[in-house]
C-alpha positions as CSV (number, residue, x, y, z in Angstrom):
1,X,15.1,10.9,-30.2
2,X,13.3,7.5,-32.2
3,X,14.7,5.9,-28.7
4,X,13.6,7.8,-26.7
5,X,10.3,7.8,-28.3
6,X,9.9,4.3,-28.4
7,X,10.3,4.0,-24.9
8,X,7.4,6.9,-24.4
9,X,5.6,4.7,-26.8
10,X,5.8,1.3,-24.5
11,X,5.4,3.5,-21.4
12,X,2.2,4.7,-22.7
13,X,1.3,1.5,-24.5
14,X,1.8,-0.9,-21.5
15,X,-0.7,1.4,-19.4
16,X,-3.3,1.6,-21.6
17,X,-3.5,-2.4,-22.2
18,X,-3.1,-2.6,-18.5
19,X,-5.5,-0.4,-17.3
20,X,-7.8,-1.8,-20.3
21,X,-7.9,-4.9,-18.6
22,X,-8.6,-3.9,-15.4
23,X,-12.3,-4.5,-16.6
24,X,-11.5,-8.8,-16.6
25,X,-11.0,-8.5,-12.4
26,X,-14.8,-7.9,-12.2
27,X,-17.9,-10.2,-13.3
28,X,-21.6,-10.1,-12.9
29,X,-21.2,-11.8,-9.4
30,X,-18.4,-9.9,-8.5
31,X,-18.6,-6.3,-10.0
32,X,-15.9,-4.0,-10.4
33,X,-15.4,-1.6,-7.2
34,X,-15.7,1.8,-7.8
35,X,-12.0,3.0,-7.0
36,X,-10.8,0.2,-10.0
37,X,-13.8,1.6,-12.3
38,X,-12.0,5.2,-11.5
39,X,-8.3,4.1,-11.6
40,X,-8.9,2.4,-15.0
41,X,-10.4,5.6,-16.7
42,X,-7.8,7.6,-15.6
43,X,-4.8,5.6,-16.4
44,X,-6.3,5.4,-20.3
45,X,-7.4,9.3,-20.6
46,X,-3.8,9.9,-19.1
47,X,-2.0,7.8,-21.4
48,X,-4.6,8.9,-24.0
49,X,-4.1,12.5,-23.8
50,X,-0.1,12.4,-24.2
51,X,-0.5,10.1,-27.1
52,X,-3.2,13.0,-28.8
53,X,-0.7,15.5,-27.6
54,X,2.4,14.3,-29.4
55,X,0.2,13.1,-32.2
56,X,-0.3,16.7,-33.0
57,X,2.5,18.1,-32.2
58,X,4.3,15.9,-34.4
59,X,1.6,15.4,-37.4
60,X,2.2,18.8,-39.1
61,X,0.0,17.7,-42.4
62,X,-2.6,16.3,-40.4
63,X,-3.6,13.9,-43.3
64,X,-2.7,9.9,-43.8
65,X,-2.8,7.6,-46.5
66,X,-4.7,3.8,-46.9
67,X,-1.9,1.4,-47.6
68,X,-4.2,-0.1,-50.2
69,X,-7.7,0.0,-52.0
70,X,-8.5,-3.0,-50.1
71,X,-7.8,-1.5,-47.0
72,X,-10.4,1.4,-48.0
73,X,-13.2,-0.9,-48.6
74,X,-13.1,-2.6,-45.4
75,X,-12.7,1.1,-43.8
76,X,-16.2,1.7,-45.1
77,X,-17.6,-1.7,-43.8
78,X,-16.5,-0.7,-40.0
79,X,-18.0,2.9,-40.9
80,X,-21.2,1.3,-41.9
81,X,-21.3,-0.7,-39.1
82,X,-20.6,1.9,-36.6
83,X,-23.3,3.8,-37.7
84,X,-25.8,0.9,-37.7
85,X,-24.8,0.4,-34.2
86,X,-25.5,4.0,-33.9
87,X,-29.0,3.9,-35.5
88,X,-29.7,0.6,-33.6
89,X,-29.4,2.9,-30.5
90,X,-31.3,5.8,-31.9
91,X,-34.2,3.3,-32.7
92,X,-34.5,2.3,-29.2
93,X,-34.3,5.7,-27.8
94,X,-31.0,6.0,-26.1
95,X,-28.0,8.2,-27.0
96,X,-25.8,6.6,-29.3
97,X,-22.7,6.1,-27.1
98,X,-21.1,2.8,-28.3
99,X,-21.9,3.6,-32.3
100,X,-20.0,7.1,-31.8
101,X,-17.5,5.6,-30.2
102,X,-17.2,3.0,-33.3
103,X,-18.0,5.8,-35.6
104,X,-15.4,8.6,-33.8
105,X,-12.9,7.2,-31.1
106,X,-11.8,4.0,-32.6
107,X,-10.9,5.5,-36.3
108,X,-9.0,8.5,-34.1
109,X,-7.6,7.3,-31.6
110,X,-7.4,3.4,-32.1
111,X,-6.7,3.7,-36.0
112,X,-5.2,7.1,-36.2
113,X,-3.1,7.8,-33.6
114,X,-1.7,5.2,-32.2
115,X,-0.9,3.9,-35.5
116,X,1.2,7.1,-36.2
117,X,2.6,6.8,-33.1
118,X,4.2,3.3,-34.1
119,X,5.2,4.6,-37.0
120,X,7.1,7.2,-36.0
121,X,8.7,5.3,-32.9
122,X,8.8,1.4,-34.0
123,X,6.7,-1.5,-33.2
124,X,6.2,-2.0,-29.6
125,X,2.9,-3.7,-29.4
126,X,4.2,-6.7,-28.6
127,X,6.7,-6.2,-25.7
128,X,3.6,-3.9,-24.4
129,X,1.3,-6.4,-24.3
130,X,3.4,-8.8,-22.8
131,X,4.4,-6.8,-20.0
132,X,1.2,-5.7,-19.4
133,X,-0.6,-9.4,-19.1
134,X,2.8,-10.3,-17.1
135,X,2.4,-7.9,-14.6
136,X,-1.4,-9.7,-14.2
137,X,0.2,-13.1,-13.9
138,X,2.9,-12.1,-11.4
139,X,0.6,-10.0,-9.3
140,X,-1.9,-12.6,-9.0
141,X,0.7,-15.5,-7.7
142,X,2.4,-12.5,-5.3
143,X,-1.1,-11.8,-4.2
144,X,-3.2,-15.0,-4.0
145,X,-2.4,-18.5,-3.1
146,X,-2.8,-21.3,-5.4
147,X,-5.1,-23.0,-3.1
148,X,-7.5,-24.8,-5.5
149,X,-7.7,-25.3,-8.9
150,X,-9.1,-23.8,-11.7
151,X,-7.0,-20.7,-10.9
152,X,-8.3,-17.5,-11.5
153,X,-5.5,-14.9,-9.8
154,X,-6.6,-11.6,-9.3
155,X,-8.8,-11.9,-12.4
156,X,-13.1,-12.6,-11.6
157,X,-12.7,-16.0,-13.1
158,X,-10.7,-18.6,-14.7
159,X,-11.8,-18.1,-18.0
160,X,-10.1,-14.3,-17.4
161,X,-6.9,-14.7,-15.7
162,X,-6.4,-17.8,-18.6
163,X,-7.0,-15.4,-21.6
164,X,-4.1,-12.9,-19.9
165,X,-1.6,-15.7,-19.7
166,X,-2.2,-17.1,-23.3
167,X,-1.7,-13.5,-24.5
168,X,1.5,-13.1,-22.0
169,X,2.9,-16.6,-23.8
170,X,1.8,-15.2,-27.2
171,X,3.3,-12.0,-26.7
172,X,6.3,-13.3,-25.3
173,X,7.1,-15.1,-28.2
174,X,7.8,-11.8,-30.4
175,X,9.2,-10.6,-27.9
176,X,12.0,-13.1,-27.6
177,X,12.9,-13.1,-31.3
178,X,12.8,-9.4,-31.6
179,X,15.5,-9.5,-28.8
180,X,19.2,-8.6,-30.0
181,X,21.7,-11.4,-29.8
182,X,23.6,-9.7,-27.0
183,X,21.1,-9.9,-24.4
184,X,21.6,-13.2,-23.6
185,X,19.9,-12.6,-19.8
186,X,17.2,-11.3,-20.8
187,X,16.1,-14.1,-23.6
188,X,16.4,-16.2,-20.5
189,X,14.3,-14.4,-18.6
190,X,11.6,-13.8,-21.5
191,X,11.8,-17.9,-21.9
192,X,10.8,-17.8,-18.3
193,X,8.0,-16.0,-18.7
194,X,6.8,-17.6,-21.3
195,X,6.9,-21.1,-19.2
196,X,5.1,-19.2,-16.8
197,X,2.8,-17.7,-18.4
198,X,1.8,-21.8,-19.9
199,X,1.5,-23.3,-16.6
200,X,-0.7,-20.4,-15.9
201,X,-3.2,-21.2,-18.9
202,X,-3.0,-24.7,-17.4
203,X,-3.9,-23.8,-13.8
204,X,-6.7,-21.5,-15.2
205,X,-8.0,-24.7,-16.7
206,X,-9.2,-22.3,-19.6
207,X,-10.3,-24.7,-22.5
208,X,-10.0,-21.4,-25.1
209,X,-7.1,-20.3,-23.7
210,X,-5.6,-23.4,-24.1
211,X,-6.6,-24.1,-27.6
212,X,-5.9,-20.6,-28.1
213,X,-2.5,-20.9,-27.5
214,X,-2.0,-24.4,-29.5
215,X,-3.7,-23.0,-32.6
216,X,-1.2,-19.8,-32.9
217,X,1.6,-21.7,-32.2
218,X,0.7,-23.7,-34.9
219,X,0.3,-20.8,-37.3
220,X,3.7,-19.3,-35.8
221,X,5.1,-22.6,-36.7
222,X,4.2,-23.3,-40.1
223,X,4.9,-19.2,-40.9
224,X,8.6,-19.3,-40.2
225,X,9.1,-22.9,-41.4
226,X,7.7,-22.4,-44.8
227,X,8.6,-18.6,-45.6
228,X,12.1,-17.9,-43.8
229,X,13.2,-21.8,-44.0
230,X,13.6,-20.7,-40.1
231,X,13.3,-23.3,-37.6
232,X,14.7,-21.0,-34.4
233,X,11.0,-20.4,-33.4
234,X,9.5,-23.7,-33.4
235,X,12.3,-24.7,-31.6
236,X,12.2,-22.4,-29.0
237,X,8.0,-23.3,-28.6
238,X,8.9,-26.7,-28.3
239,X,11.8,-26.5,-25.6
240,X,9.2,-24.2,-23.5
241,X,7.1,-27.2,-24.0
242,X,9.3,-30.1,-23.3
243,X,10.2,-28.3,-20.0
244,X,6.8,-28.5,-19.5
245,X,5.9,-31.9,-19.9
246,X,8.6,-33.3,-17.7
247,X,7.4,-31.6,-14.8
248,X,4.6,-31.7,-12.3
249,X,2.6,-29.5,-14.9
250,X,1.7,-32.7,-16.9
251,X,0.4,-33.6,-14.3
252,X,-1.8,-30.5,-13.7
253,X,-2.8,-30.5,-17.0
254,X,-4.0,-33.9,-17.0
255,X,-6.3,-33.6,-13.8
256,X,-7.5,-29.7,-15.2
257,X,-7.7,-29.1,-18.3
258,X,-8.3,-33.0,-19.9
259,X,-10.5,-33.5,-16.9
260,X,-12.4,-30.3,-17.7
261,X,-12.8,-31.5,-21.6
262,X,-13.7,-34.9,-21.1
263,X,-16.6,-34.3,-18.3
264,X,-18.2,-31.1,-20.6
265,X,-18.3,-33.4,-23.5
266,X,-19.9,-36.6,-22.0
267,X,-22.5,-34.6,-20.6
268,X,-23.4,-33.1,-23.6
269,X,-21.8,-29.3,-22.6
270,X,-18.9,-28.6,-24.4
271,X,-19.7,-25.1,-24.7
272,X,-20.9,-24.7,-20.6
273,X,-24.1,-23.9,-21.4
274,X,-23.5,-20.8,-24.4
275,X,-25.6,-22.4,-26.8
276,X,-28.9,-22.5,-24.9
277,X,-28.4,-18.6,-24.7
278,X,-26.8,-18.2,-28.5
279,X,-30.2,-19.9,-29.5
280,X,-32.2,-17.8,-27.5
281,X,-30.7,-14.7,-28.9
282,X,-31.3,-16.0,-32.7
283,X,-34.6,-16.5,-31.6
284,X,-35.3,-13.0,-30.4
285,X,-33.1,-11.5,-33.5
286,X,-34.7,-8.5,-35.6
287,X,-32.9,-5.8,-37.8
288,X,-31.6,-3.7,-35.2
289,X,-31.8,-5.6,-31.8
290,X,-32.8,-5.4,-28.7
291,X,-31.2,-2.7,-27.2
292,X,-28.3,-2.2,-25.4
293,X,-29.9,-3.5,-21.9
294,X,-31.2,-6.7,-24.0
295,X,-28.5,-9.0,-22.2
296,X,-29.2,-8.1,-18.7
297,X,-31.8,-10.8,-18.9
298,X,-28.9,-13.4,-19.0
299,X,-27.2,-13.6,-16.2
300,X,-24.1,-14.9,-17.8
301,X,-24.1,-12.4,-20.8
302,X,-23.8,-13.2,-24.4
303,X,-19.9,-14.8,-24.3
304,X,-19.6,-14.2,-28.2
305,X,-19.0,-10.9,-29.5
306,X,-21.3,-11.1,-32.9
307,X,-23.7,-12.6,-30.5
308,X,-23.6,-9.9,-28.4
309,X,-23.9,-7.7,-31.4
310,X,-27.1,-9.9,-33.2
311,X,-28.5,-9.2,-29.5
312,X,-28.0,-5.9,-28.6
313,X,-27.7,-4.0,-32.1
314,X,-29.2,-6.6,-34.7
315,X,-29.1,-8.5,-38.1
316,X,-27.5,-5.6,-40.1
317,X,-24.6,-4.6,-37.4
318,X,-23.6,-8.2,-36.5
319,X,-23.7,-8.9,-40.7
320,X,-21.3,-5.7,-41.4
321,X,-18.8,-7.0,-38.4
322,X,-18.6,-10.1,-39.5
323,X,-18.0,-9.2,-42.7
324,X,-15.7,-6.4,-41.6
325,X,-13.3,-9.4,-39.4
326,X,-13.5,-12.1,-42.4
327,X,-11.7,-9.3,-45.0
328,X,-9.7,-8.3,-42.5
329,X,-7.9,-11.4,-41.6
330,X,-7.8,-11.3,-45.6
331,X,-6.0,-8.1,-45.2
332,X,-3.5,-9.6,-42.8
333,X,-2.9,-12.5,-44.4
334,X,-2.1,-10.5,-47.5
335,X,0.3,-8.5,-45.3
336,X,2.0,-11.5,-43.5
337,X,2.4,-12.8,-47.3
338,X,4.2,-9.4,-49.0
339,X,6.2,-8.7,-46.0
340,X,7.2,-12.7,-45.5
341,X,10.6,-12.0,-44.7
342,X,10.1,-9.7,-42.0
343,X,10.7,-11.0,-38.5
344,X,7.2,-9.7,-37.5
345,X,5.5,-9.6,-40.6
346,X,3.0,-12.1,-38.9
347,X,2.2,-10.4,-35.8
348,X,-0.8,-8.2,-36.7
349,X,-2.5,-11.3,-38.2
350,X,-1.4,-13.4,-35.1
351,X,-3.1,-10.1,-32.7
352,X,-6.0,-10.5,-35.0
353,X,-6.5,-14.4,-35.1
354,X,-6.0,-14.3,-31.4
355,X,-8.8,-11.4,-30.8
356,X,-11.2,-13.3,-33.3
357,X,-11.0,-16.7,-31.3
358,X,-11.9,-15.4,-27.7
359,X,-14.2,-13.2,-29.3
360,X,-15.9,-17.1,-30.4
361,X,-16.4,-17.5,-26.4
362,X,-16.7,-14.0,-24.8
363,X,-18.1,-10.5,-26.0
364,X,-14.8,-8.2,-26.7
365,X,-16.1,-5.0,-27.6
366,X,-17.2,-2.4,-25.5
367,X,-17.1,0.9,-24.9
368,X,-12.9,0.1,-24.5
369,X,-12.6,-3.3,-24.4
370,X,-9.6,-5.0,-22.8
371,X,-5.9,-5.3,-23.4
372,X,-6.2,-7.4,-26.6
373,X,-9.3,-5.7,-28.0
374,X,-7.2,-2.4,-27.6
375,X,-4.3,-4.4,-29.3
376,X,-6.8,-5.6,-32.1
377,X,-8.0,-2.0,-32.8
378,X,-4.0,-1.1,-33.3
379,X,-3.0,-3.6,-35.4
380,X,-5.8,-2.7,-37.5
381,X,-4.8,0.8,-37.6
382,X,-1.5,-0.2,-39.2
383,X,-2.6,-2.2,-41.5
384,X,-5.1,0.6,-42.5
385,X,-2.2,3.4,-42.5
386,X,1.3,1.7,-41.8
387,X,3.7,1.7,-44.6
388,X,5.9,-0.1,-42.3
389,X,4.7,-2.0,-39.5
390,X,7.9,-3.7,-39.0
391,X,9.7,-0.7,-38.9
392,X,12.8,-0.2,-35.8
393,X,11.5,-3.5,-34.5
394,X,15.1,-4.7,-34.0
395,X,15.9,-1.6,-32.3
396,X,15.1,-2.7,-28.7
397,X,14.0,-0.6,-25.8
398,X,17.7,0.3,-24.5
């Protein structure tokens, strides 16, 4: 039954970060068509509805319990934000859609059940993630040519398809070392991927991606090498990139991605332009925003999520979430420490890291967000609730 569960539980996890990040194949210059806009709400009420389904079927005492007083303070800090968002959108006379959804959806859904739902099957967060950002990557080079570079795949922009593939490497990673001994293939195929999924953060010519991907290997590094004395992982990063650099990818990454830093930074843009509209949105700050249309005046949107928030919702909201992200990397740093010896004691703070940093260059939250900012919500949710998080991880999907 746990089996068969967990499998239910990747089924139903893979489609929701998939159909979640649907949203990154469209961009103010190229908006989403209608028939993706419908075929991404319906594969996440689907997948939703089963989830809520089993959740009740299978929660007979309908209550849960905060894994520490910690954990409980920061709970209040995301309620008190969700209802200044909330009264940000009452102020300027629209129906409080985004703060309910804060207030309700994410604490019942995000929090709640799908945190439940790992506890009762296993962790497979990971291997869902992965396979959903894989399926981007392998769609895109099935379904468009790489005939000029930055690459963007099926994704609206570069910037998008790069953020899928550092989360497909990131992914992969836990995915390898959660992999039983015996399956020998497919380690080898996962290793793949994961070389893959680099050259594709190359070929994007993503600048966050890329440092994206260096800055969590470095945490992934130091983590195992310094708690479990283990030095499998770093080894296994570090063949992926040796294969790398003695191959015509070096050669890719010098003309992209060095090209792309060194030009930005001697003409002064290292950011591409964010700052002019960051400083703009400081400017134009106030208590409780501007209201939700507030970034339709820039064409290019806010590309920082507290940004966003300063923008849209105000002082007090953006305040209360950053607040709310600093205690809880806190909170999973604690967690990483306690549970040290556990293979993926680590991952909700890597998820969480990860989420912060492209939330430094593009605005995550929404009304659902993408793959990782679905990912983020979970994570949190177990932190919040799981006694376990590692539990059945070793257990595998067969």
């Amino acid at each position: 039954m746990a089996i068969s569960m967990k499998k239910t539980n990747f089924i139903l996890f893979t489609m929701i970060y998939f159909a979640a990040s649907i949203v990154l194949m469209g961009n103010p210059y190229h908006p989403l068509s209608t028939a993706l806009i419908y075929t991404r709400y319906v594969l996440i009420l689907f997948a939703f509805s089963i989830l809520i389904f089993i959740y009740f079927k299978k929660n007979k005492r309908m209550t849960f319990r905060f894994s520490s007083f910690f954990s409980i303070y920061i709970f209040i800090i995301w309620i008190l934000f969700s209802l200044s968002v909330a009264l940000s959108e009452v102020i300027h006379q629209s129906f409080p859609f985004q703060g309910l959804f804060f207030l309700l959806m994410v604490p019942f859904i995000y929090f709640t059940v799908m945190s439940f739902m790992t506890k009762i099957a296993g962790l497979v967060i990971h291997q869902a993630l992965f396979t959903a950002n894989f399926l981007y990557i392998l769609i895109s080079y099935l379904s468009r040519p790489i005939d000029f570079l930055p690459y963007t795949g099926i994704a609206a922009n570069p910037n998008g398809f790069g953020q899928i593939a550092a989360i497909a490497f990131i992914t992969g990673f836990f995915t390898l070392i959660t992999l039983s001994k015996q399956r020998r293939f497919a380690k080898v195929m996962i290793v793949a991927a994961m070389i893959l999924s680099l050259v594709s953060v190359i070929l994007s010519s993503s600048r966050t991606s890329f440092l994206v991907v260096g800055f969590i290997t470095l945490i992934i590094s130091v983590h195992y090498i310094f708690t479990q004395r283990n030095f499998k992982p770093i080894l296994m990063i570090s063949f992926v990139g040796l294969i790398g650099w003695f191959s015509p990818i070096r050669e890719m990454f010098f003309n992209g991605m060095v090209e792309k830093f060194s030009s930005t930074y001697s003409e002064g843009n290292f950011l591409s332009g964010r700052t002019g509209v960051w400083q703009v949105v400081i400017k134009d700050s106030s208590l409780f925003g501007n209201g939700d249309d507030y970034f339709q005046k820039f064409f290019e949107g806010a590309h920082n999520s507290i940004v966003f928030i300063l923008g849209a919702y105000g002082i007090i909201p953006a305040i209360l979430l950053t607040v709310f992200l600093l205690l809880l990397t806190v909170l999973a740093f604690r967690f990483t420490v306690q549970k040290r010896r556990d293979d993926l004691a680590i991952f909700p703070l890597i998820i969480i890291v990860t989420f912060i940093l492209f939330s430094m260059t593009e605005a995550m939250f929404g009304l659902i967000g993408n793959g990782i900012t679905i990912a983020f919500f979970h994570v949190v949710g177990l932190l919040f609730f799981g006694e376990e998080v590692n539990k059945k991880a070793k257990t595998g999907l067969s």
